[in-house]
C-alpha positions in Angstrom: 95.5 127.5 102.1 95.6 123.8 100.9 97.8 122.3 99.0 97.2 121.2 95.0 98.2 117.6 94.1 98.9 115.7 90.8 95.9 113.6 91.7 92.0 114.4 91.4 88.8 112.4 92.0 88.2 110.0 89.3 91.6 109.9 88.0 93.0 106.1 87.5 96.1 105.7 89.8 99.0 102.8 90.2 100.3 102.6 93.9 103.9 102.9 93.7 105.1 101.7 97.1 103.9 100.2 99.7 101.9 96.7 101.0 99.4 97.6 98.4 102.2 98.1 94.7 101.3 97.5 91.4 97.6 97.8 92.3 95.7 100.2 89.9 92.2 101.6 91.1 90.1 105.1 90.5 90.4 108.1 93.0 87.2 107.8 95.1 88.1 111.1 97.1 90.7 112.9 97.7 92.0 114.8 101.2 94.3 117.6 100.7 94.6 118.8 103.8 96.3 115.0 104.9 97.7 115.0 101.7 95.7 111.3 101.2 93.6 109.8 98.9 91.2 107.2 99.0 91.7 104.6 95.7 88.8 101.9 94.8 90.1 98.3 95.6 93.3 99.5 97.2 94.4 99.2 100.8 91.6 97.3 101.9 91.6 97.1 105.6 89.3 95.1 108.1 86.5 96.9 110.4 85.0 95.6 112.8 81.1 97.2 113.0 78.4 96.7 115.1 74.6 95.8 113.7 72.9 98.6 112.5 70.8 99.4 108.9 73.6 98.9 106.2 74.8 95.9 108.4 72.5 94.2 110.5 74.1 91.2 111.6 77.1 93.7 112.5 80.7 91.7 111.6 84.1 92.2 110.2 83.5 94.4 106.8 86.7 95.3 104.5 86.6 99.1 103.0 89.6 100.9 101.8 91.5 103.5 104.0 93.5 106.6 102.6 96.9 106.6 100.8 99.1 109.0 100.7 99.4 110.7 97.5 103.1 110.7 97.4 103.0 107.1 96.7 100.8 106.5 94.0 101.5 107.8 90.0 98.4 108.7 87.5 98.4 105.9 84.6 98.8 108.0 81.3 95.3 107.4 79.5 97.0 106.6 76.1 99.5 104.3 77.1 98.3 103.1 80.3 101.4 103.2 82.2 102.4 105.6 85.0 103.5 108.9 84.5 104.6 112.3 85.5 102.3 114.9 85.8 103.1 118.5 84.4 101.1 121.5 84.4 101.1 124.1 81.7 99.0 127.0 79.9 96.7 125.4 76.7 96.1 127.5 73.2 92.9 129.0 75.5 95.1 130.4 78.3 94.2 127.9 80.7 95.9 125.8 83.1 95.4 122.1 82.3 97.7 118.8 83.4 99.6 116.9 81.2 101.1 114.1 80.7 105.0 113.5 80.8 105.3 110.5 79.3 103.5 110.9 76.1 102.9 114.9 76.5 99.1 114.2 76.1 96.6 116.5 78.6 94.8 115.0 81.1 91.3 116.3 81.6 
């Protein structure tokens, strides 16, 4: 059974600790069974690649690897800083998140 995280594609994230803290980026995918997630502009890391189509002269490229989710915090969409993430029943029975800070939902 996998895990469920505070954290879903597309959401806007601040890294919390690390190399990498006080960057914001948006969720590009997320890996529950490693618990990770993959953040746009965030933990860039060098590879080194050899020619092929997307690269033909081959070289050192920089992508971003995985984070784990335990140290990044979703930015609350009205204020913009980082919050807490709850989850609780809405007036149409269903299960949404929510923000702690400012008690907004998330969608």
């Amino acid at each position: 059974m996998q895990k469920k995280l505070h954290i879903k594609k597309g959401d806007t994230v601040m890294v919390i600790t690390g190399e990498s803290k006080g960057q914001k980026g948006r969720v590009l995918e997320v890996d529950r069974d490693k618990n990770r997630a993959l953040v746009e502009g965030v933990n860039m890391v060098s590879k080194h690649t050899k020619p092929n189509t997307k690269a033909p002269q081959g070289g050192i490229i920089k992508k971003e690897a995985p984070i784990n989710v335990t140290n990044m915090m979703l930015i609350d969409p009205t204020s913009g800083k980082p919050t807490r993430v709850g989850k609780r029943l809405n007036e149409k029975n269903k299960l949404v998140r929510y923000s702690k800070k400012s008690g907004e939902e998330i969608k």
